[in-house]
N, CA, C and O atoms as a GROMACS GRO file, in nm:
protein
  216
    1UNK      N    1   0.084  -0.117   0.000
    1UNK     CA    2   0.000   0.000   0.000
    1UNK      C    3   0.089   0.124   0.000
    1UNK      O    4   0.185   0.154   0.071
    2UNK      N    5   0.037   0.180  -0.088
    2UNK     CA    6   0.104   0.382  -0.095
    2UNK      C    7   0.093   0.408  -0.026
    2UNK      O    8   0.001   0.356   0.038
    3UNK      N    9   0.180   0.522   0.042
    3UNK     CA   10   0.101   0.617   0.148
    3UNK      C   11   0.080   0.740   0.039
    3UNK      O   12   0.120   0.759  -0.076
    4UNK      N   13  -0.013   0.823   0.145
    4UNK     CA   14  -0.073   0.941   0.036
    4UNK      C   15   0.106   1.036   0.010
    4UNK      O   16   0.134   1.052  -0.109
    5UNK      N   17   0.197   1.084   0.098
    5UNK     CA   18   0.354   1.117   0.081
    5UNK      C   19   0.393   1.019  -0.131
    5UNK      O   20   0.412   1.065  -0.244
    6UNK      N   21   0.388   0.912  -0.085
    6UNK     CA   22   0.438   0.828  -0.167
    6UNK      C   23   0.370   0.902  -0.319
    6UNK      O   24   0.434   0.972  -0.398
    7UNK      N   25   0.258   0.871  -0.327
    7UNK     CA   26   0.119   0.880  -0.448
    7UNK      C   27   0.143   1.015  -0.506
    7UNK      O   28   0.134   1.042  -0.626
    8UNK      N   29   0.178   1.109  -0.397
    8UNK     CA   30   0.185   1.270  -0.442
    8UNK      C   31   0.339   1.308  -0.559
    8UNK      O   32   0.353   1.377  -0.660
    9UNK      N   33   0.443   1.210  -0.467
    9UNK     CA   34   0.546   1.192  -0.520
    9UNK      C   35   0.581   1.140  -0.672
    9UNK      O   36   0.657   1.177  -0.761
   10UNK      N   37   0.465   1.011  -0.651
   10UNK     CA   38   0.457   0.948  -0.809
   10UNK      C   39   0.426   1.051  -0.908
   10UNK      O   40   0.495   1.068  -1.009
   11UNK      N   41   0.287   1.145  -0.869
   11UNK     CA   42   0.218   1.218  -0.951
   11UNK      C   43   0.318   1.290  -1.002
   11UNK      O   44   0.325   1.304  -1.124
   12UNK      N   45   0.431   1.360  -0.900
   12UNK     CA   46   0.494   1.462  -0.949
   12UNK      C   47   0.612   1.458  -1.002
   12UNK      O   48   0.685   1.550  -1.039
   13UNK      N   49   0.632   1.316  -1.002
   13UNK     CA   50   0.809   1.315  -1.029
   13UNK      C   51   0.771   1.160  -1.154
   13UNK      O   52   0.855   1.136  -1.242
   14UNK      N   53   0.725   1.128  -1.150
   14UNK     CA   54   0.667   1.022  -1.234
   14UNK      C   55   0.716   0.874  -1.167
   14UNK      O   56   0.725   0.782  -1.248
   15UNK      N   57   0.746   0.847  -1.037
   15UNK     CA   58   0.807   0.767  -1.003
   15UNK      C   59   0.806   0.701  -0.830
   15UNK      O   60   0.758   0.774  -0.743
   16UNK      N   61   0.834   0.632  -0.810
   16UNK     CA   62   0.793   0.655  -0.602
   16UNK      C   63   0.968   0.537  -0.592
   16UNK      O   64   1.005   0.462  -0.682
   17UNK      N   65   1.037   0.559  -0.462
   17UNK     CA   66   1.147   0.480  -0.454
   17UNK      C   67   1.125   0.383  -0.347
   17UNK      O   68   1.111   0.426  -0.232
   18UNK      N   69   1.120   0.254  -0.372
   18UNK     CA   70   1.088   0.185  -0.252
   18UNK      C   71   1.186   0.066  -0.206
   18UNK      O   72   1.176  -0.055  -0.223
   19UNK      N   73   1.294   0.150  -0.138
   19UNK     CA   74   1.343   0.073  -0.074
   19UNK      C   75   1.331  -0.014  -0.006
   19UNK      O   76   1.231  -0.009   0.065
   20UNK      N   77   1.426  -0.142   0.010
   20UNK     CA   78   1.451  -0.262   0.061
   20UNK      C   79   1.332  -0.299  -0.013
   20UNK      O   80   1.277  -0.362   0.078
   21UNK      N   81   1.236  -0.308  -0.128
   21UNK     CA   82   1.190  -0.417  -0.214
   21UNK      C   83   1.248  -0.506  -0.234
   21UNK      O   84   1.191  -0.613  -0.211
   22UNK      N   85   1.393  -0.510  -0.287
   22UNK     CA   86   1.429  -0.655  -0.368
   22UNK      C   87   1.568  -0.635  -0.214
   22UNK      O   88   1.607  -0.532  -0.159
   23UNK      N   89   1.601  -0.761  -0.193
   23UNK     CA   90   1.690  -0.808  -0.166
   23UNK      C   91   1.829  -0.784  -0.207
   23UNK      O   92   1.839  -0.794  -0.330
   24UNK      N   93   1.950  -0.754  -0.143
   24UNK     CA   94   2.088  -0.734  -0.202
   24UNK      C   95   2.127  -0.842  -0.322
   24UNK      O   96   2.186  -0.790  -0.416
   25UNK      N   97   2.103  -0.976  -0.332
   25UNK     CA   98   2.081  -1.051  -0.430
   25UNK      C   99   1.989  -1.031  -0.560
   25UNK      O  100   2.007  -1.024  -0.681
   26UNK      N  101   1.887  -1.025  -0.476
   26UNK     CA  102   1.768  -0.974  -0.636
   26UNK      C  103   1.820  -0.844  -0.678
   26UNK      O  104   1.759  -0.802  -0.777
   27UNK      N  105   1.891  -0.785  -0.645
   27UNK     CA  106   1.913  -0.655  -0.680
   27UNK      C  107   2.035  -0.679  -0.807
   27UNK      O  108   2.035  -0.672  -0.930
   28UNK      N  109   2.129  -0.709  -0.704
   28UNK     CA  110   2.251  -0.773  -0.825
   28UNK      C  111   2.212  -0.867  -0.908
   28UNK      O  112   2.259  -0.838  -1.018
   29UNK      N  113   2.140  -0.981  -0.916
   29UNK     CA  114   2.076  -1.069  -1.050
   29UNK      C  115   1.996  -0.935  -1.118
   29UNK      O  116   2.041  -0.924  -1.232
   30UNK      N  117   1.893  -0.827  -1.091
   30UNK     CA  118   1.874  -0.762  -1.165
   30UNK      C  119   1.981  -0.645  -1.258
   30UNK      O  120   1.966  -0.588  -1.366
   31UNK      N  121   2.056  -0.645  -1.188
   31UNK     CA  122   2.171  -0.517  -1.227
   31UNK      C  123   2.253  -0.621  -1.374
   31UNK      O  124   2.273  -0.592  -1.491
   32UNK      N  125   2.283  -0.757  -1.283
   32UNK     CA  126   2.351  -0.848  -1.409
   32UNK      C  127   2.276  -0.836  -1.546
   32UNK      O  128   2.322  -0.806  -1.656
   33UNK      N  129   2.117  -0.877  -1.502
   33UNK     CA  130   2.064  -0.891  -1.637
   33UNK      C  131   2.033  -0.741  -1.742
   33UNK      O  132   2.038  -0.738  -1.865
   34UNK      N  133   2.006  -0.643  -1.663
   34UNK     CA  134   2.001  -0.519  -1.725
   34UNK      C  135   2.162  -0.498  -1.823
   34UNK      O  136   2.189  -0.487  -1.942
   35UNK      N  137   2.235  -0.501  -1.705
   35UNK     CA  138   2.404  -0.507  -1.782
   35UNK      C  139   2.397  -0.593  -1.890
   35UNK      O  140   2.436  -0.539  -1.994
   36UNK      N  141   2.352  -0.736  -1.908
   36UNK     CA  142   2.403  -0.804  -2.013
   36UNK      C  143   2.300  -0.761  -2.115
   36UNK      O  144   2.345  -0.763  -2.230
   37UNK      N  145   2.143  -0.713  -2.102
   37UNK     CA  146   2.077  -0.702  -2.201
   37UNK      C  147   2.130  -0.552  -2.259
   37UNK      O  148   2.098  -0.529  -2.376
   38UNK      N  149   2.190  -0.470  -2.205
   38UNK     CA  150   2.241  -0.330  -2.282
   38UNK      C  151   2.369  -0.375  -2.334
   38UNK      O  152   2.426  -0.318  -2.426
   39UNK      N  153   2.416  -0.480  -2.273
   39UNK     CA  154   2.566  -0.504  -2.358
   39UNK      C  155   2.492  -0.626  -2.541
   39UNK      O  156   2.534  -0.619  -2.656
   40UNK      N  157   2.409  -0.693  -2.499
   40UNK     CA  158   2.408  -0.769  -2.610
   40UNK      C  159   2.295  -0.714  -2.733
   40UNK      O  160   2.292  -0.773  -2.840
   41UNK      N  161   2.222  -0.618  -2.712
   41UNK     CA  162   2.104  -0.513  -2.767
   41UNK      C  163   2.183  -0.397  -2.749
   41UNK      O  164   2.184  -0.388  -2.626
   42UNK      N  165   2.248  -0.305  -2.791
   42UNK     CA  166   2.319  -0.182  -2.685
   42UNK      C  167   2.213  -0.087  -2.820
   42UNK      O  168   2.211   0.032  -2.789
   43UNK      N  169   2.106  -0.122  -2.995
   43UNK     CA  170   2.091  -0.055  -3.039
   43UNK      C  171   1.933  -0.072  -3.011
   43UNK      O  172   1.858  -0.022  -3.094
   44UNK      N  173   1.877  -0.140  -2.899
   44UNK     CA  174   1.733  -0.217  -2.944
   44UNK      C  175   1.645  -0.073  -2.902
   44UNK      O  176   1.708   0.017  -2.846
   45UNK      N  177   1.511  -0.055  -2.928
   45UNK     CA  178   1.440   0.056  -2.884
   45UNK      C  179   1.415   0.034  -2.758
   45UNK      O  180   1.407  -0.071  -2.694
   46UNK      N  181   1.397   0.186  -2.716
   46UNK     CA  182   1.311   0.156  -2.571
   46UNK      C  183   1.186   0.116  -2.609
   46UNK      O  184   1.141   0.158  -2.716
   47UNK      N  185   1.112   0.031  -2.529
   47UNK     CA  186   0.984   0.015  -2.498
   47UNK      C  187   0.867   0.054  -2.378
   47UNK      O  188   0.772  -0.002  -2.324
   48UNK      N  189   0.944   0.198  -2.372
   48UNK     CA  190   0.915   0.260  -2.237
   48UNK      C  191   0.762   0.280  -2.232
   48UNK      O  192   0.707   0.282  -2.122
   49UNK      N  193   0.684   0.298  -2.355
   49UNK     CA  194   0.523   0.284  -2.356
   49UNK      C  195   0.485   0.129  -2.323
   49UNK      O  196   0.364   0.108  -2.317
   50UNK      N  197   0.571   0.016  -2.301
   50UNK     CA  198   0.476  -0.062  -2.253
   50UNK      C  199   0.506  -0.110  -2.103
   50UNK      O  200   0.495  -0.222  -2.053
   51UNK      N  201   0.558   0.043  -2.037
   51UNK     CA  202   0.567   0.020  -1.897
   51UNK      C  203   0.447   0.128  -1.873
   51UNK      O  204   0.405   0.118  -1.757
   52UNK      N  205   0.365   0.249  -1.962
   52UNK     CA  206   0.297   0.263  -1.920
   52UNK      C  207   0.118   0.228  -1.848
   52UNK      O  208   0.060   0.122  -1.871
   53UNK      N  209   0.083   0.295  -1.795
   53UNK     CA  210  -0.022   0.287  -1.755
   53UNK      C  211  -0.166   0.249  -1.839
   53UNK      O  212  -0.212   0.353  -1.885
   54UNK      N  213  -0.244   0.137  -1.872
   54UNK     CA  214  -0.320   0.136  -1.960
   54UNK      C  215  -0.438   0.242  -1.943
   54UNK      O  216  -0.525   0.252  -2.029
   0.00000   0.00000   0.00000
């Protein structure tokens, strides 16, 4: 759950930071795979519209 702090933040910055979500592990398996998919795609498009909001 948001807090209303959090929600105001999203609205205005397009984003909310929520620490300790992932684990020091999940964090680094995510950092690996981001690293290897910009190293092996370094020309692919963003697909930043299909992180938006429907």
């Amino acid at each position: 759950m948001f807090t209303s702090p959090q929600i105001e933040h999203c609205r205005t910055f397009g984003f909310v930071v929520l620490r300790g979500l992932f684990s020091p592990q999940e964090t680094a398996r995510l950092t690996a795979e981001v690293t290897e998919l910009r190293f092996n795609y370094p020309t692919a498009p963003c697909r930043c519209d299909a992180l938006a909001p429907a």
